[in-house]
C-alpha positions as CSV (number, residue, x, y, z in Angstrom):
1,X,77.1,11.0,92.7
2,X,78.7,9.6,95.6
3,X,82.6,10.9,96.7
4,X,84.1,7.2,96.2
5,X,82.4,7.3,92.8
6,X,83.9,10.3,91.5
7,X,87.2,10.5,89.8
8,X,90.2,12.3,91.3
9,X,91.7,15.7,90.8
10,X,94.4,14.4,88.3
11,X,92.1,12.6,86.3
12,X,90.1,15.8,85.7
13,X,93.0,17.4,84.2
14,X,93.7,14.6,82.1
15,X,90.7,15.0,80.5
16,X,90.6,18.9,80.3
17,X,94.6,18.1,78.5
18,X,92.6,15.8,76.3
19,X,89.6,17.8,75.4
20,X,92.3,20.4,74.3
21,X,93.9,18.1,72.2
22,X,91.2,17.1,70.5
23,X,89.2,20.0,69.8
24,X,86.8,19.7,72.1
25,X,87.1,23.0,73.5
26,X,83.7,23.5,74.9
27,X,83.7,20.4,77.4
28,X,87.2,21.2,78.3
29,X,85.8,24.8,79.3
30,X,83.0,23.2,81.1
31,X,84.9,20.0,82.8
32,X,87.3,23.1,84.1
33,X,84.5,25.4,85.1
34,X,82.1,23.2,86.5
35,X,83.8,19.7,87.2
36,X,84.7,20.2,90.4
37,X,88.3,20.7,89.7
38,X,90.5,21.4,92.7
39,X,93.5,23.2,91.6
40,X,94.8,23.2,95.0
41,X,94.9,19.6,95.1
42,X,97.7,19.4,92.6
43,X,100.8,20.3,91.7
44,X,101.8,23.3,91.0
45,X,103.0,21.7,87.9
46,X,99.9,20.3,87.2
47,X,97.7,23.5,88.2
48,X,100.2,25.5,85.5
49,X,98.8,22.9,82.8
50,X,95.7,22.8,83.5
51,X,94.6,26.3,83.7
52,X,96.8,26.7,80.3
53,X,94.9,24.3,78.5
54,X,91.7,25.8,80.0
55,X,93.0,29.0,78.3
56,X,93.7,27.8,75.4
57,X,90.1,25.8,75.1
58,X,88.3,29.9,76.1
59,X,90.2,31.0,73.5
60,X,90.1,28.6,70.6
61,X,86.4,29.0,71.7
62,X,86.3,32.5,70.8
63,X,88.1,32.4,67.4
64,X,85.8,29.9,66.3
65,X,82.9,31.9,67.4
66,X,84.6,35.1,65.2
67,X,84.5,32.6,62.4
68,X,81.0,31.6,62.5
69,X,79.7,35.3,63.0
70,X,82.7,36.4,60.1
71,X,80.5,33.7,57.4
72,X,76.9,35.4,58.4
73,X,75.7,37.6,56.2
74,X,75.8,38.7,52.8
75,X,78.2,37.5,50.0
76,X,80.9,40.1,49.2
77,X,81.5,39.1,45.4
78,X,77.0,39.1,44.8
79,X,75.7,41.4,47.7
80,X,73.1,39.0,48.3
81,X,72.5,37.1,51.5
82,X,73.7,33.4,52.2
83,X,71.3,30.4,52.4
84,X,74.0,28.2,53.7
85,X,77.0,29.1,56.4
């Protein structure tokens, strides 16, 4: 994609406050990790925000992951094992 085309530094945070806002947790890891983000490019305001709301996107990541692996298994109350999750 061509430099002119891409969108700024600011914008990229935008959407990394916004995937955290919304639950979308995963792209805002991502769009932090691999967009291309230039911390140094913003304020230090700015950089404080964004890498907090990468942080919390990791981590909301990784309590939903606990949940999904907590359901697996075998039903406490039957001992047998679950079709559905």
């Amino acid at each position: 994609m061509p430099d002119n085309e891409r969108s700024s530094h600011t914008t990229r945070a935008e959407w990394i406050r916004h995937c955290r806002r919304t639950g979308l947790y995963e792209q805002g890891r991502l769009l932090y990790e691999r967009g291309g983000l230039r911390l140094d490019s913003l304020s230090e305001e700015a950089q404080v925000a964004v890498e907090e709301d990468y942080r919390v996107c990791v981590r909301m990541m990784a309590r939903e992951g606990a949940g999904k692996k907590a359901r697996r298994g075998r039903d406490p109350e039957t001992g047998q094992g679950r079709l559905f999750q």
